[in-house]
C-alpha positions in Angstrom: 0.0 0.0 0.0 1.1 3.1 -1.0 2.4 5.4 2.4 -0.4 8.4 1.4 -3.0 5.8 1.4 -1.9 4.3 4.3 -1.7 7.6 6.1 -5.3 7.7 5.4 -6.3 4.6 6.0 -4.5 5.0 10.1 -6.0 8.5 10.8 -9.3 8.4 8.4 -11.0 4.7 8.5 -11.0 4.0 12.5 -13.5 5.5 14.3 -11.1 5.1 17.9 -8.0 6.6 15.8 -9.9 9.6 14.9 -11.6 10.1 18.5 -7.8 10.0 19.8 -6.2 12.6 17.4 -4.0 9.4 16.0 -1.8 11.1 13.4 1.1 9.3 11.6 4.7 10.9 11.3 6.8 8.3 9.4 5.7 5.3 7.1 8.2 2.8 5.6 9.2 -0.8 5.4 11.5 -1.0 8.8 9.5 1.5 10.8 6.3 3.5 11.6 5.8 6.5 13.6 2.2 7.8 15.2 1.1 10.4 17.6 -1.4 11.8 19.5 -1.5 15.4 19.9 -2.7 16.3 23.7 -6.0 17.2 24.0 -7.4 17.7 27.7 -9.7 14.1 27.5 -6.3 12.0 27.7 -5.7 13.1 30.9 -6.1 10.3 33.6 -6.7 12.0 36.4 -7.2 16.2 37.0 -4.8 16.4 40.6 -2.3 14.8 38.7 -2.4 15.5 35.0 -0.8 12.8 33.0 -2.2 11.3 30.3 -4.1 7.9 31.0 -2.2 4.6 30.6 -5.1 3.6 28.3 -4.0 5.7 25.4 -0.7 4.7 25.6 -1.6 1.1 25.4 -4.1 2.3 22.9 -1.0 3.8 20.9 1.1 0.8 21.3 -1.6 -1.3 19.8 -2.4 1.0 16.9 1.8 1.6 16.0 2.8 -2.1 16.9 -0.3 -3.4 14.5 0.3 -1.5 11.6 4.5 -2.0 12.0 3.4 -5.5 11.0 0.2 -5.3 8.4 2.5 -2.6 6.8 5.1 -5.6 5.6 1.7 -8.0 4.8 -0.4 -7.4 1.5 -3.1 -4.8 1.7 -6.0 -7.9 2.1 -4.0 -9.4 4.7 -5.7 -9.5 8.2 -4.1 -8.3 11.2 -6.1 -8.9 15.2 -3.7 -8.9 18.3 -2.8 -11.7 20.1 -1.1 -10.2 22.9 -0.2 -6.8 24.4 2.3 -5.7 26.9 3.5 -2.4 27.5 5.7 -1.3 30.9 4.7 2.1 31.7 8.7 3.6 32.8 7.6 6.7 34.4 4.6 9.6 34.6 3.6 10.5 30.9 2.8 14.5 30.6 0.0 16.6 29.4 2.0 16.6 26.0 1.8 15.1 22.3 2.2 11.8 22.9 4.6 9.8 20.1 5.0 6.0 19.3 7.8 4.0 17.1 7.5 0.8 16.2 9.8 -1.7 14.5 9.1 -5.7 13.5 11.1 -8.3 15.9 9.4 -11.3 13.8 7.1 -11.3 11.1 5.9 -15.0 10.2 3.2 -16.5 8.1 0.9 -16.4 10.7 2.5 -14.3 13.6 4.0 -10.8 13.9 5.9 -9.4 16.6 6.6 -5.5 17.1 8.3 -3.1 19.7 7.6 0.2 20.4 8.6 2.6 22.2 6.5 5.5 23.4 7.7 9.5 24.6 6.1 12.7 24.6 7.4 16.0 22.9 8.5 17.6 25.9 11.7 15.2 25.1 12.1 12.7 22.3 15.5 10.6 24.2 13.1 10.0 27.6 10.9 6.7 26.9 7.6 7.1 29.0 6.6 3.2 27.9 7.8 0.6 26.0 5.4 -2.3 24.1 5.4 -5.6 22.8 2.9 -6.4 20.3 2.3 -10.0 19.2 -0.5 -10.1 16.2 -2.3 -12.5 14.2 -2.1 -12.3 10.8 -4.9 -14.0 8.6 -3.6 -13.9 5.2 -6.4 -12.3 2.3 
């Protein structure tokens, strides 16, 4: 799939992706790259304003997913097996960024990482996530 198209596809054709903002940075073969721009709603809690753990994992999921459907043809399948994510350390109120890269990409399984940080500083990783997906071939 062409990168335009699937720019479109990620931020256009997913009711959750457009309630969150989701936006995507960087397309290619080794690596994509998502955010969220803050909005006041992905805030966990209001005495302590970081954004919810939810949308991270929610990010991780979305980034992780498409890392792997991204190296599968377009009719290919993709549903997630498993999700982890380690949350390192208070995420916040900023735009929240996502990278994710292909461990293992099978005929029936693909694995991702990703790694998660905020705009307020691109070297500090607020989470980290493994994504392990199904892939159903077209």
């Amino acid at each position: 799939m062409h990168n335009l198209t699937l720019q479109q596809f990620i931020e256009n054709e997913f009711p959750f992706h457009k309630h969150l903002g989701v936006r995507a940075d960087h397309i290619d073969n080794d690596l994509i790259r998502l955010h969220i721009p803050f909005n006041d709603f992905l805030v966990g809690h209001t005495r302590r304003p970081m954004i919810h753990g939810g949308v991270i994992a929610s990010l991780v999921d979305i980034c992780g997913g498409f890392a792997v459907w991204n190296q599968c043809n377009p009719e290919d399948h993709i549903v997630t097996i498993t999700l982890s994510v380690d949350y390192l350390r208070p995420t916040p109120p900023a735009d929240l960024y996502a990278e994710a890269t292909i461990r293992l990409l099978g005929n029936k399984v693909g694995n991702s990482h990703v790694r998660v940080w905020t705009s307020d500083n691109e070297n500090v990783n607020v989470a980290e996530g493994r994504g392990v997906y199904n892939i159903r071939r077209g």
